[in-house]
N, C-alpha and C positions, 0 to 999 in steps of 0.2 A: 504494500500500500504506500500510495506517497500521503507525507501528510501537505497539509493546506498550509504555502507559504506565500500566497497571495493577500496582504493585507488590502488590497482593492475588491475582492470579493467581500471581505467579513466586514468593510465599510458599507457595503450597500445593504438595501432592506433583500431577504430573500424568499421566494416565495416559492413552497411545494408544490408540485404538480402533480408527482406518483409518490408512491411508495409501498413498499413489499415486504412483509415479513417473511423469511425463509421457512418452510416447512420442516420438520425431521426428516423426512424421505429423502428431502433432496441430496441429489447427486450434485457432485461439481460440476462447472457449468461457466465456462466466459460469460460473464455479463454482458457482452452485448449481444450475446445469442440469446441469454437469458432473458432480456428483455425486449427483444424482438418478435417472443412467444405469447410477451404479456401486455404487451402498447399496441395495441390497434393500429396501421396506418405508419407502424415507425418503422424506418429501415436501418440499415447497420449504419450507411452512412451518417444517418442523422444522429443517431446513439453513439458512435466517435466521436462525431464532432463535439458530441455534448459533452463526451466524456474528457477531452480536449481541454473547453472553454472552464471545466472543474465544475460541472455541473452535478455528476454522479457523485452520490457518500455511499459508502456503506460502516454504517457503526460510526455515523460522524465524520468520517477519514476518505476524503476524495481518494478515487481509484482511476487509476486506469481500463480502457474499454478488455484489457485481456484478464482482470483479477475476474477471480477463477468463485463461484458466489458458493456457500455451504450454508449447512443447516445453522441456526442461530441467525443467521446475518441479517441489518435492518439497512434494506437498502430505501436512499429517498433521491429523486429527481429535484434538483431544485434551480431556478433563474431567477433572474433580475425583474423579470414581471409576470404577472400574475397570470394564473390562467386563464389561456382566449375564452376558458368557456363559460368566464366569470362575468365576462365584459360582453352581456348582453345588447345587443341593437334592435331598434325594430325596422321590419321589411316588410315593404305590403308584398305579402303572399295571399295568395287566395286560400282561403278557407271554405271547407263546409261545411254550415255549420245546420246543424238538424234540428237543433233545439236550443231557445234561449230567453230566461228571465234573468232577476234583477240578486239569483242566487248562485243558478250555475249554468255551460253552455255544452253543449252534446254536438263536438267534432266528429265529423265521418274522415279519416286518415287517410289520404292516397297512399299505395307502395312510394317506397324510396323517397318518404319525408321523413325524414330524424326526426325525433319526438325533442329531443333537448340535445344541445349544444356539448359536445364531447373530443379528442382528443382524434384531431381529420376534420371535423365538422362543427365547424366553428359560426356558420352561418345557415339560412336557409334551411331553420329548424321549424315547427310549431311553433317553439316558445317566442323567435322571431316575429312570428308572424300575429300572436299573439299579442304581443307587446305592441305593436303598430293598430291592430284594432282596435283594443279596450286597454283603458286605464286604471291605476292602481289595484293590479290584480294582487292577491296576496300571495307570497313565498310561503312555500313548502318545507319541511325542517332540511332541503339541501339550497336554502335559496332559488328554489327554480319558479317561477311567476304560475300560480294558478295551476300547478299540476299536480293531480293527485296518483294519477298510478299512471304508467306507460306501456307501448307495443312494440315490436320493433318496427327498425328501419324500413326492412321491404314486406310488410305484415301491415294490410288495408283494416281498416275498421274504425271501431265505435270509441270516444273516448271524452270523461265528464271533466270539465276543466271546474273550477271554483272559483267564484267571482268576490267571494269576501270570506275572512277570518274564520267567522261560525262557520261559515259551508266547508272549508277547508278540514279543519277539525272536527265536524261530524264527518264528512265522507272518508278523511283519514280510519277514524273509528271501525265507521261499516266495513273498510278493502281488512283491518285488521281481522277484525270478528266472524272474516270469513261470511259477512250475510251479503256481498255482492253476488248477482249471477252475472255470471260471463260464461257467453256461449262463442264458440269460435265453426267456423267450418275449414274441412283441412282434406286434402287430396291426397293421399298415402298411397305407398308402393305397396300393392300385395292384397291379397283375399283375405280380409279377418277371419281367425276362425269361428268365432264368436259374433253374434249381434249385437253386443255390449257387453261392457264390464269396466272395471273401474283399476285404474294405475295408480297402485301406491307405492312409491318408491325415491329416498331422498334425493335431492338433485344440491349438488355444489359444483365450485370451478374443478375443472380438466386442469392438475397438477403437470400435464405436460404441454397443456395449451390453453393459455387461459382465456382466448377467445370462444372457449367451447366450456360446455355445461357438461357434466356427464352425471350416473347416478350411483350414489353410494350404498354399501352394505348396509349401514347405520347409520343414526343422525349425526356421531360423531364426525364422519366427514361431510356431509350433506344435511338441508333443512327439508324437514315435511314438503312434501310434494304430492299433491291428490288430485288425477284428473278423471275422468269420468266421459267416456265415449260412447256414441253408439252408429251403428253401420246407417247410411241413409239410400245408399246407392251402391250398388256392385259391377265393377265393368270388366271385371277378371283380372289384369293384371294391375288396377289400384280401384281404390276403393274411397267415395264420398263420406266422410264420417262427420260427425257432429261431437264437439269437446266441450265438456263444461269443465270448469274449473272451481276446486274448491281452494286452492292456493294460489300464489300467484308469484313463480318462481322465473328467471331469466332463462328463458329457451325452452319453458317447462312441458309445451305439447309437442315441440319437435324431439325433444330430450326424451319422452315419456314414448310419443313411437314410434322410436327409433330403436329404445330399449325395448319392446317389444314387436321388432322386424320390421314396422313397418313404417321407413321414415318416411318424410314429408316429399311430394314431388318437387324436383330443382331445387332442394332444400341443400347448396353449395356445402356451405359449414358444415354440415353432418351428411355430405355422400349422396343426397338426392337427386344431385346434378348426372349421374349415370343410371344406364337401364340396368334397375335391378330385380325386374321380372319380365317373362315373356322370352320372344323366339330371337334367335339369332339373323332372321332372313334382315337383307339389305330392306326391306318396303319396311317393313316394324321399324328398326334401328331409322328410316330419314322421316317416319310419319313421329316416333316418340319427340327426333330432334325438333322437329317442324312446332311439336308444343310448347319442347323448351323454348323458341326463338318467339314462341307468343305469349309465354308467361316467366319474362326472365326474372324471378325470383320463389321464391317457396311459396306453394300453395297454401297459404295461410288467410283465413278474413275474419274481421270481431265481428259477427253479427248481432249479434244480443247483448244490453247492457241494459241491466234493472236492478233498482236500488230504492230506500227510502230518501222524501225530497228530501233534503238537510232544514228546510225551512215549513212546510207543510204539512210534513211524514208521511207524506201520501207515497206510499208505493205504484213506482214509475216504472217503466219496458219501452226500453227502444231497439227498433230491428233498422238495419240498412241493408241493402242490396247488395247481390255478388259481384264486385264490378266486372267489366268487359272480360280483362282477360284473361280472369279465372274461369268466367263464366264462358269462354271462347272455348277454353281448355275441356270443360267436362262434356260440352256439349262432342266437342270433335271424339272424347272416350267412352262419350255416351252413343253415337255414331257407328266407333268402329269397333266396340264390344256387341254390337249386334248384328254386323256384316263381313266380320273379320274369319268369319267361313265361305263366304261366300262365293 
């Protein structure tokens, strides 16, 4: 380790950006491989140069991009200013918005909109766009304006933003207590065997890639995770299902059937980007691609979101639509699971 003999760093204010406690498992590991497994978006080059400029500590003590990272170590990212994702702007972005009073507002999410501002994606979020419509939205206990729970990136759906304090803090309450429904629809590779049944299985970060969720034996490594499915469509080699959720964990329906064989279609991160049912003939292999090239992300969408109002108590249900080209997709597996003898 070199220590820090730069008194022009320890004069400035410094501000964290990451930081990592090492597991016991871990193996040694170059830190800038190591966290190139863990920063979204960040390449080696950029993790040198950081490591360079005396960005990188571990245990307090700048490192070089070759120190080699082990169990115990507290590694943090630190620079001279704060993070982009801190320094919110507003953008007029188009919104959909489905529903809205003077408590809370019911988003329809297109694919490939960030929900909040994160490390790559520093702009042309929701909370962006957000911020440009309505004014003094309240923050969330991460600072984030009006958001109570989130979807992902290319994951279309239903999503209840909070217009003021009370509402923030009862909806907070309800996503805890588990009495929100969320229902999702999801494209999966493979025949279930089953017409329903219910995944209970903890989900925590992938110790080898922390871009990825995976599930653990026990909640020691992982948190409660309960999803709840059931078949709506069958087209032989995937399957239309419907997810309700009684938790609400990061990646937790692609996690949950993927752990049980049947991952997400074009679901990249976890392997649904290949054909992993059906025939070898060239027509299948350019008819599955030809889906891929119309649904370029995971077949994922929120359909259903119902909750009590935070101001009323009136219990609420809102549904949206399958957009285009989910709905482009099932119809072409709805198509050729009925002629693909013929």
């Amino acid at each position: 380790m070199e220590k820090d003999n730069s008194s022009e760093i320890f004069d400035q204010e410094l501000h964290e950006h990451f930081a990592f406690n090492i597991d016991v498992g871990q193996e040694p590991i170059r830190i800038d491989k190591f966290l190139m497994n863990r920063i979204e978006n960040a390449t080696r080059n950029k993790i040198q140069k950081a490591a360079k400029e005396g960005s990188i500590r571990v245990n307090d003590i700048i490192v070089k991009s070759s120190y080699k990272v082990k169990k115990g170590d507290k590694i943090r990212i630190l620079f001279t200013h704060p993070p982009y994702e801190n320094l919110l702007t507003p953008e007029n972005i188009d919104l959909d918005i489905k529903y809205e009073d003077d408590s809370i507002i019911i988003i329809n999410k297109k694919s490939g909109i960030v929900v909040h501002p994160g490390h790559g994606n520093y702009s042309g979020t929701l909370i962006n766009g957000l911020l440009y419509h309505f004014d003094n939205l309240p923050n969330n206990s991460s600072n984030r304006p009006g958001l109570v729970h989130r979807i992902d990136k290319d994951t279309s759906g239903l999503l209840v933003i909070a217009k003021t304090e009370k509402s923030m803090t009862n909806l907070a309450k309800q996503f805890f207590k588990k009495s929100v429904e969320r229902e999702y629809l999801a494209l999966v590779w493979g025949d279930l065997k089953n017409d329903e049944g219910e995944i209970n299985a903890p989900i925590g970060r992938n110790p080898k890639n922390r871009l990825q969720m995976i599930v653990y034996e026990d909640l020691e490594g992982g948190k409660e995770a309960i999803t709840n499915y059931k078949v709506i469509e069958r087209f032989g080699y995937v399957t239309l299902v419907s997810c309700k959720l009684k938790t609400g964990r990061t990646h937790q329906i692609r996690v949950h059937m993927k752990y049980i064989g049947h991952t997400l279609f074009n679901d990249e991160r976890y392997g649904g980007n290949k054909i992993l049912k059906g025939t070898v003939y060239s027509k299948y292999k350019q008819f599955v691609e030809n889906c891929f090239h119309m649904l370029p992300r995971q077949a994922l969408h929120a359909r259903t979101l119902g909750f009590s109002h935070p101001k009323t108590k009136e219990n609420i249900m809102f549904d949206s639509e399958i957009p285009d080209d989910m709905n482009s997709v099932i119809e072409k597996w709805r198509y050729y699971s009925k002629h693909k003898n013929l």
